[in-house]
PATIKOL-305651 format. One record per atom (N, C-alpha, C, CB): residue in three letters; x, y, z. Coordinates in steps of 0.2 Angstrom, whole numbers. Glycine has a CB too. Layout:
! PATIKOL-305651
+------+-------+-------+-------+
| resn |     x |     y |     z |
+------+-------+-------+-------+
|  ALA |     X |     Y |     Z |
...
+------+-------+-------+-------+
//
This chain:
! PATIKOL-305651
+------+-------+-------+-------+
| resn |     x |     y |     z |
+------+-------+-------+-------+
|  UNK |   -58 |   -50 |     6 |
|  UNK |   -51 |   -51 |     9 |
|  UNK |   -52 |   -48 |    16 |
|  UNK |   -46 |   -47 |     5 |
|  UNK |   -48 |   -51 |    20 |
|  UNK |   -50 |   -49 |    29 |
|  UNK |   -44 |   -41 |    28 |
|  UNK |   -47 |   -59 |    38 |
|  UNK |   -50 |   -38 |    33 |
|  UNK |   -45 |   -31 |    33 |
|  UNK |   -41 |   -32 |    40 |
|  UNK |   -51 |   -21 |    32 |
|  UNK |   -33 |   -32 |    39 |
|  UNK |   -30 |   -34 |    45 |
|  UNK |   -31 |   -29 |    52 |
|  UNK |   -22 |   -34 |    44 |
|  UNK |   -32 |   -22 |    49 |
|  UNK |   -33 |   -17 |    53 |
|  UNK |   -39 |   -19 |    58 |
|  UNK |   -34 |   -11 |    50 |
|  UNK |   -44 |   -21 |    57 |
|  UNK |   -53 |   -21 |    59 |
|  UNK |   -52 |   -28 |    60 |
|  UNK |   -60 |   -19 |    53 |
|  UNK |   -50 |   -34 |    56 |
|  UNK |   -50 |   -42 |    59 |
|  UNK |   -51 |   -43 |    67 |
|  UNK |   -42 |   -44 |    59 |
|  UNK |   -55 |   -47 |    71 |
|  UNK |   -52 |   -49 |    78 |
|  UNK |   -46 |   -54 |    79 |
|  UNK |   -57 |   -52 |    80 |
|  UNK |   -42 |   -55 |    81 |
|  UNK |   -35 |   -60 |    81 |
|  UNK |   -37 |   -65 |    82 |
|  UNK |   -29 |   -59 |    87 |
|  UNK |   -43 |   -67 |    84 |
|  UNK |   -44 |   -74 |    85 |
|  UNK |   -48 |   -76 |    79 |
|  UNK |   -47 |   -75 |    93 |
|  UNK |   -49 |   -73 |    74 |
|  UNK |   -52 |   -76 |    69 |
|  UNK |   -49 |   -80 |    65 |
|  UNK |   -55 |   -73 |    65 |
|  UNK |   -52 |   -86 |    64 |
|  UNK |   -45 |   -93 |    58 |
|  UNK |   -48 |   -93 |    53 |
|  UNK |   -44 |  -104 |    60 |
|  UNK |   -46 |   -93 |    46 |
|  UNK |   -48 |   -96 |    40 |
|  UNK |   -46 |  -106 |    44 |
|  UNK |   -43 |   -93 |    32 |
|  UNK |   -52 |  -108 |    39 |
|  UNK |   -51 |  -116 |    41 |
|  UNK |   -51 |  -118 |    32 |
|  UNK |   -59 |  -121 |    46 |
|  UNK |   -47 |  -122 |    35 |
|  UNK |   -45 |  -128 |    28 |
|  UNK |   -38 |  -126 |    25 |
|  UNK |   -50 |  -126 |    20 |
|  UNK |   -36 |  -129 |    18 |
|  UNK |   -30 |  -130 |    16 |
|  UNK |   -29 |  -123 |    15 |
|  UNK |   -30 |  -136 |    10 |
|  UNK |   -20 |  -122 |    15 |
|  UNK |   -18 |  -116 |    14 |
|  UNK |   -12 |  -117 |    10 |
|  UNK |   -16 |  -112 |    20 |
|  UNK |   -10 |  -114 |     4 |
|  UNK |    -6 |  -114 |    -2 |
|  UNK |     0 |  -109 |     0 |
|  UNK |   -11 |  -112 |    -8 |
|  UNK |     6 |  -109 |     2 |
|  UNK |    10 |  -104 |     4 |
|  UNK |    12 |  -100 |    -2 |
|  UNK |    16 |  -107 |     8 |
|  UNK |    10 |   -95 |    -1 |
|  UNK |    11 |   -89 |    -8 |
|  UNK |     5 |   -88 |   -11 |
|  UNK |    16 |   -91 |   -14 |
|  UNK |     0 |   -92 |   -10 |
|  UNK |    -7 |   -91 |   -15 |
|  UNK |   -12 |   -87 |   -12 |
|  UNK |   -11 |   -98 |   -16 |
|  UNK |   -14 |   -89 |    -6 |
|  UNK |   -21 |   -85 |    -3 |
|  UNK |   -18 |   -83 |     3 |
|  UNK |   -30 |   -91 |    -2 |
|  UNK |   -12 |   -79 |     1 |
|  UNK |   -13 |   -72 |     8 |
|  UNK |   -15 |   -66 |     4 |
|  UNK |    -3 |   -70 |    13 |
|  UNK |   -11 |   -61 |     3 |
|  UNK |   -13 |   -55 |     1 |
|  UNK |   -16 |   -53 |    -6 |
|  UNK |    -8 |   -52 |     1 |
|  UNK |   -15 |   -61 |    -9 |
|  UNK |   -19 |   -61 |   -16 |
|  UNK |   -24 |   -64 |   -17 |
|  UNK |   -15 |   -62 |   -21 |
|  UNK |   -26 |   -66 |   -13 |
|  UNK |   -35 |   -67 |   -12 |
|  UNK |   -38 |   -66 |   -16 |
|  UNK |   -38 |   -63 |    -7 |
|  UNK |   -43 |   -71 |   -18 |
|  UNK |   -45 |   -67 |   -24 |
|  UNK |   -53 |   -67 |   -19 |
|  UNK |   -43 |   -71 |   -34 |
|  UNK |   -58 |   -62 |   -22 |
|  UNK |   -63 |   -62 |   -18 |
|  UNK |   -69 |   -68 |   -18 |
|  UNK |   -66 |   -56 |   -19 |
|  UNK |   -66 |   -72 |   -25 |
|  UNK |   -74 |   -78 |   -23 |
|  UNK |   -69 |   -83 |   -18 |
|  UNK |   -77 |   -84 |   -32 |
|  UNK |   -65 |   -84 |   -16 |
|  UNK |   -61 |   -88 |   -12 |
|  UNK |   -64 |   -87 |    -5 |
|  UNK |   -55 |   -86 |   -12 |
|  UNK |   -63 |   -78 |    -5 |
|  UNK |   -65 |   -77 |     3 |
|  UNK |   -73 |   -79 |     5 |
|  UNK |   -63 |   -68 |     4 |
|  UNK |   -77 |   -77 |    -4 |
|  UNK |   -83 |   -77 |     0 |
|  UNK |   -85 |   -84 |     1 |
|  UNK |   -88 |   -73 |    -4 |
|  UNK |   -82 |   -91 |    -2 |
|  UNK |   -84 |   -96 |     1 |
|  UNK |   -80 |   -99 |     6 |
|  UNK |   -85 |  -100 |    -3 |
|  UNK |   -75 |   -96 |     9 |
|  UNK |   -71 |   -98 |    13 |
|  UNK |   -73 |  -100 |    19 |
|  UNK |   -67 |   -95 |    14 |
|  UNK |   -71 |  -103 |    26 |
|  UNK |   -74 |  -105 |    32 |
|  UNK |   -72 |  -104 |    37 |
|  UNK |   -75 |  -110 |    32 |
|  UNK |   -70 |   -99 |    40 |
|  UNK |   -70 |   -98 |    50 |
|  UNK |   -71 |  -101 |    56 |
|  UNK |   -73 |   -96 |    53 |
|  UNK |   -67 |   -98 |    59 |
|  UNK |   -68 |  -102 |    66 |
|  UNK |   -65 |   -97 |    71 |
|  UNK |   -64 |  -110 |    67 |
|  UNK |   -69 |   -98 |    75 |
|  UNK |   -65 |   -92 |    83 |
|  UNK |   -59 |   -97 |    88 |
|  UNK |   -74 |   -91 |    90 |
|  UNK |   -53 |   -96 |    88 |
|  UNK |   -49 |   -97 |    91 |
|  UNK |   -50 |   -99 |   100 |
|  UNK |   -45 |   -92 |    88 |
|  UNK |   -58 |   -95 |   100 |
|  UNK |   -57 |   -95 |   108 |
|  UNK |   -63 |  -102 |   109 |
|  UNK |   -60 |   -87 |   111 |
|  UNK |   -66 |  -102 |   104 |
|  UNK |   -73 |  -108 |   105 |
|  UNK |   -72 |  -112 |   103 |
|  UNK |   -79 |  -108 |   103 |
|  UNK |   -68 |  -110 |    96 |
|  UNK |   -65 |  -117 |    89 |
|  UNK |   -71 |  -120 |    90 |
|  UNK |   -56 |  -125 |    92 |
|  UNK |   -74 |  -115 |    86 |
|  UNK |   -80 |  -116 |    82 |
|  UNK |   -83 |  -111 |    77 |
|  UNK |   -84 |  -117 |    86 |
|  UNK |   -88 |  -112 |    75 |
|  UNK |   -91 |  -107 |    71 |
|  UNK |   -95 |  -101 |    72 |
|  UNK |   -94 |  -109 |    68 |
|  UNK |   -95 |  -101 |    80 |
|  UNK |   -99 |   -96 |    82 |
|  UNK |   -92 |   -94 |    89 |
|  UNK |  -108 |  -100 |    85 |
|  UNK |   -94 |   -89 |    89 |
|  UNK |   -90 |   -86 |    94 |
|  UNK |   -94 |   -85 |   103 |
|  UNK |   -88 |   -77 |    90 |
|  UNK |   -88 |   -83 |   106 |
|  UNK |   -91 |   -84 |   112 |
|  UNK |   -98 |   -78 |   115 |
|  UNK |   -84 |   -84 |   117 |
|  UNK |   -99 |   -74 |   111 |
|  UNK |  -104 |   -70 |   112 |
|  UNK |  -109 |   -73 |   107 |
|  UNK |  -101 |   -63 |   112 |
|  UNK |  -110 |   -80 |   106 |
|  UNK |  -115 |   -84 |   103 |
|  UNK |  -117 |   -81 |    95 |
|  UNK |  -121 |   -82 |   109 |
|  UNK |  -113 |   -77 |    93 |
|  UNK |  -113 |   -75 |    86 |
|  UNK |  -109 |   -77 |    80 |
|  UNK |  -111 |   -68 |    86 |
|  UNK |  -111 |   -79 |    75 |
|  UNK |  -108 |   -82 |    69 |
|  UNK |  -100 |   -78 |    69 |
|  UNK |  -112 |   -80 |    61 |
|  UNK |   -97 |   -81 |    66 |
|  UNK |   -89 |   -79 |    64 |
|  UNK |   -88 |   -78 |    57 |
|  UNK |   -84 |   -85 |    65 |
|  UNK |   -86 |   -74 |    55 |
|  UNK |   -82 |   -72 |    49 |
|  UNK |   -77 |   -66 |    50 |
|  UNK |   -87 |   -69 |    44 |
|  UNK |   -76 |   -64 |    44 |
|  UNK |   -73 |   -57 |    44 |
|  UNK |   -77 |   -52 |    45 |
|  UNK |   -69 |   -55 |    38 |
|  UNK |   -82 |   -52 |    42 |
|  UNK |   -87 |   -45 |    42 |
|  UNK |   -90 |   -44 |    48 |
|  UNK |   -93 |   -45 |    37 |
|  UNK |   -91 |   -51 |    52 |
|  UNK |   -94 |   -50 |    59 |
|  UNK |   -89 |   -49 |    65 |
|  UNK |   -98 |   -56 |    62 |
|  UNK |   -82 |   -53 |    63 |
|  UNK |   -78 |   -51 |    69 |
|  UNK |   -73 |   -45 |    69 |
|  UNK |   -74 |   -55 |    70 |
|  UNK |   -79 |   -41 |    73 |
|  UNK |   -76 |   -33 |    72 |
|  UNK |   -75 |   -29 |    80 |
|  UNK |   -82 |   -29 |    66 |
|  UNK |   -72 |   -24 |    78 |
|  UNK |   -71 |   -22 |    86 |
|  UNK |   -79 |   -20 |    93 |
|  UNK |   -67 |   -13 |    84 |
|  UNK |   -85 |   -20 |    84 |
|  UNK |   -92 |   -20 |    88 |
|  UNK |   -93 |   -24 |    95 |
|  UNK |   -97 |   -21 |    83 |
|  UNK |   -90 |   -30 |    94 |
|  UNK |   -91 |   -35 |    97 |
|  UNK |   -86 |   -37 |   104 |
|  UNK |   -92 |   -40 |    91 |
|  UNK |   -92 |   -40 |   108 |
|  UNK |   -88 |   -40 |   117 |
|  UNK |   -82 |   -44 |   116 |
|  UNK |   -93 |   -44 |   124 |
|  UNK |   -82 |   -49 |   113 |
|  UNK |   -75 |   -52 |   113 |
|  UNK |   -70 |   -51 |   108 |
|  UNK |   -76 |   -59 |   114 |
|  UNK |   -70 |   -46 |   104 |
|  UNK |   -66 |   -44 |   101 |
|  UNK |   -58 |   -44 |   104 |
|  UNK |   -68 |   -39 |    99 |
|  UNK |   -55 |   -45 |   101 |
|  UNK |   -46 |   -43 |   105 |
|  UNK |   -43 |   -42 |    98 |
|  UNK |   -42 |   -51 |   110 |
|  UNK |   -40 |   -36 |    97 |
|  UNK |   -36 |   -32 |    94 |
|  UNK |   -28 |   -37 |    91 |
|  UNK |   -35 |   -24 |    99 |
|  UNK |   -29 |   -38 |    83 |
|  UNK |   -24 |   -39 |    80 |
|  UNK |   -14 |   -36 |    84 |
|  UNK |   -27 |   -35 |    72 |
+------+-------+-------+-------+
//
């Protein structure tokens, strides 16, 4: 599950979204095949040339921008 606190704001889940299903009740095989994109590249790699997920988009990183 993406932790909202550590998230970057520009991270998207991509694909279909079920209103009431996969926000807070996530279940974890969902997340782990689920698919990303950066809001600023709208792509799979962010603009500091690094993959996208939840576990990578983190405040470690230069283009982070805070939830």
């Amino acid at each position: 599950m993406i932790d909202k606190k550590t998230a970057c704001a520009m991270l998207m889940r991509v694909g279909p979204t079920y209103p009431g299903l996969l926000d807070e009740s996530e279940t974890s095989e969902r997340h782990a095949t689920a698919q990303y994109k950066c809001l600023r590249t709208a792509g799979a790699v962010g603009p500091d040339n690094n993959i996208v997920s939840p576990s990578e988009c983190t405040f470690s990183r230069s283009c982070y921008k805070k939830v």
